[in-house]
N, C-alpha and C positions, 0 to 999 in steps of 0.2 A: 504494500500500500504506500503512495507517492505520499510524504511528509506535505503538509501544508506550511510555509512559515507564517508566522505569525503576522498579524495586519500593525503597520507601522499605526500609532495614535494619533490622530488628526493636530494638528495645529493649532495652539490657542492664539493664532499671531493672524488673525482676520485681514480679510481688504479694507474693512473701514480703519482699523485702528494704521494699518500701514498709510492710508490715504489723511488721518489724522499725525503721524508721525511726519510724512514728507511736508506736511501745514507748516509742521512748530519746526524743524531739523533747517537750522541755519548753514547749515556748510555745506560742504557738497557732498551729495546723495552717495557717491561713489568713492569717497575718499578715507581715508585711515581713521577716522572716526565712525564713518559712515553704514550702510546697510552691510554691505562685506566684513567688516568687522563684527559688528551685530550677529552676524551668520554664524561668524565661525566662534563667537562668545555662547552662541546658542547651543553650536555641538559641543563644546569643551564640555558645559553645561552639565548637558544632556548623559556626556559618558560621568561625570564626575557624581551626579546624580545617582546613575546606576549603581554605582560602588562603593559609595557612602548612605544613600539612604535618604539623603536630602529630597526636596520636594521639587520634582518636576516642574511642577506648576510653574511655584514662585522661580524658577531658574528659566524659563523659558520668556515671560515677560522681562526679567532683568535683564536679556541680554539683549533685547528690543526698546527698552525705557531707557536704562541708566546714561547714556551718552549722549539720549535725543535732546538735551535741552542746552547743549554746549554751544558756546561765541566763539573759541578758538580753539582749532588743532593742538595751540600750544599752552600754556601755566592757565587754569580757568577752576580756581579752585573752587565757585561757586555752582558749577553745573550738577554735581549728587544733588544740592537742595532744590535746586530747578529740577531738576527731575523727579523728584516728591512732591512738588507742587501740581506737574504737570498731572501728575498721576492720580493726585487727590483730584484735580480738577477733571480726568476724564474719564475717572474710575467708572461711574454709571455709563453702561453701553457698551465698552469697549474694554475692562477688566475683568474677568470671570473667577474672582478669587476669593474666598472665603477672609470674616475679619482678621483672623489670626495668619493666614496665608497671604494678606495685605499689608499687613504689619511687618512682616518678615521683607517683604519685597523693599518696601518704603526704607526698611534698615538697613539692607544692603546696598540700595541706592542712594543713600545718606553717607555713607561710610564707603565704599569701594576706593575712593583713590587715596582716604587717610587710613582707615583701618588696619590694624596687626591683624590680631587673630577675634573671632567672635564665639562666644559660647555655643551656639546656634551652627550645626552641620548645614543648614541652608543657604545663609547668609555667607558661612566659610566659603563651599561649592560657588556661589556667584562672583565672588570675589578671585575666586582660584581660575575659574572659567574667564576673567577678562584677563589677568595676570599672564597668562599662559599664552595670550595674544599681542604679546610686548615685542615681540619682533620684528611683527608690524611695523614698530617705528627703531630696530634697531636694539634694541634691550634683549638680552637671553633672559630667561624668566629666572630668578634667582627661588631656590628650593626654599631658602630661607626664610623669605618673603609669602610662601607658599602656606593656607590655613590648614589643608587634609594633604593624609595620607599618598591616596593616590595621586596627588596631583605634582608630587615633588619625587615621583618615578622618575625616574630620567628619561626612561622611553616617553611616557607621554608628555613632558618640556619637549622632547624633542621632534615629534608628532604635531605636536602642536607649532611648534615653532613652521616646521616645515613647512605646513600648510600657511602659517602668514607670509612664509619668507616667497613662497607661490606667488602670493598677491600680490606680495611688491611686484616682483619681476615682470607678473603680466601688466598689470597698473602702470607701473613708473618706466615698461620697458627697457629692464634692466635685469642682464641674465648675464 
């Protein structure tokens, strides 16, 4: 009997909220901050998720939220709180998350570019999930810096890494 795999889980990352996100998302759509980043903070996410326990959910909007409210590429140490704003203002309609599962997100997004470490396996996972995409702009992800376990493997920095260092190359056509 042919194994069936399993049906991947639908998307909590709708066309309206994406069509709300390109509204408020001041930089460009396609740049190091941008959707492609987003993507690939979504998969880190997603595996870091699996192997810690962490909550899908909140890791899959965090990696759609946490950057949309930024002014610059560069030092913009106010965009976490903009992006809690954002999210408080468009939670109805366009967030599907439970109050304790919106708390958590809201924390993560408050904290992600100051934060060490977090009590909270969810919030660590979010934070480990953008970290891992620092190559992007030329940084290897330090283990150190890293909240979980899995996330300070060196296969998956390196995994990860690879796949930002991907982006550059197509992006910035530079190979």
């Amino acid at each position: 009997m042919e194994r069936i795999p399993p049906r991947k889980p639908a998307s909590l990352i709708t066309q309206g909220l994406v069509a709300v996100l390109r509204q408020e998302f001041r930089l460009e759509w396609g740049g190091i901050h941008g959707a492609a980043h987003w993507a690939r903070v979504r998969r880190n996410g997603l595996y870091l998720a699996r192997l810690t326990g962490a909550n899908a959910r909140v890791v899959e909007y965090f990696a759609f939220l946490h950057d949309a409210c930024r002014h610059s590429d560069g030092h913009d140490p106010g965009h976490g709180p903009r992006a809690v704003g954002f999210a408080l203002d468009i939670r109805e309609g366009h967030i599907d998350l439970d109050d304790l599962e919106f708390s958590l997100l809201l924390a993560a997004m408050e904290g992600h570019t100051s934060g060490r470490r977090h009590r909270d396996v969810t919030v660590s996972a979010c934070w480990d999930a953008d970290r891992l995409d620092l190559a992007r702009v030329g940084i290897e992800p330090d283990p150190a810096r890293l909240c979980t376990v899995p996330a300070r493997d060196p296969e998956v920095i390196r995994r990860a890494s690879a796949a930002a260092t991907r982006w550059v190359e197509r992006y910035f056509g530079r190979g």
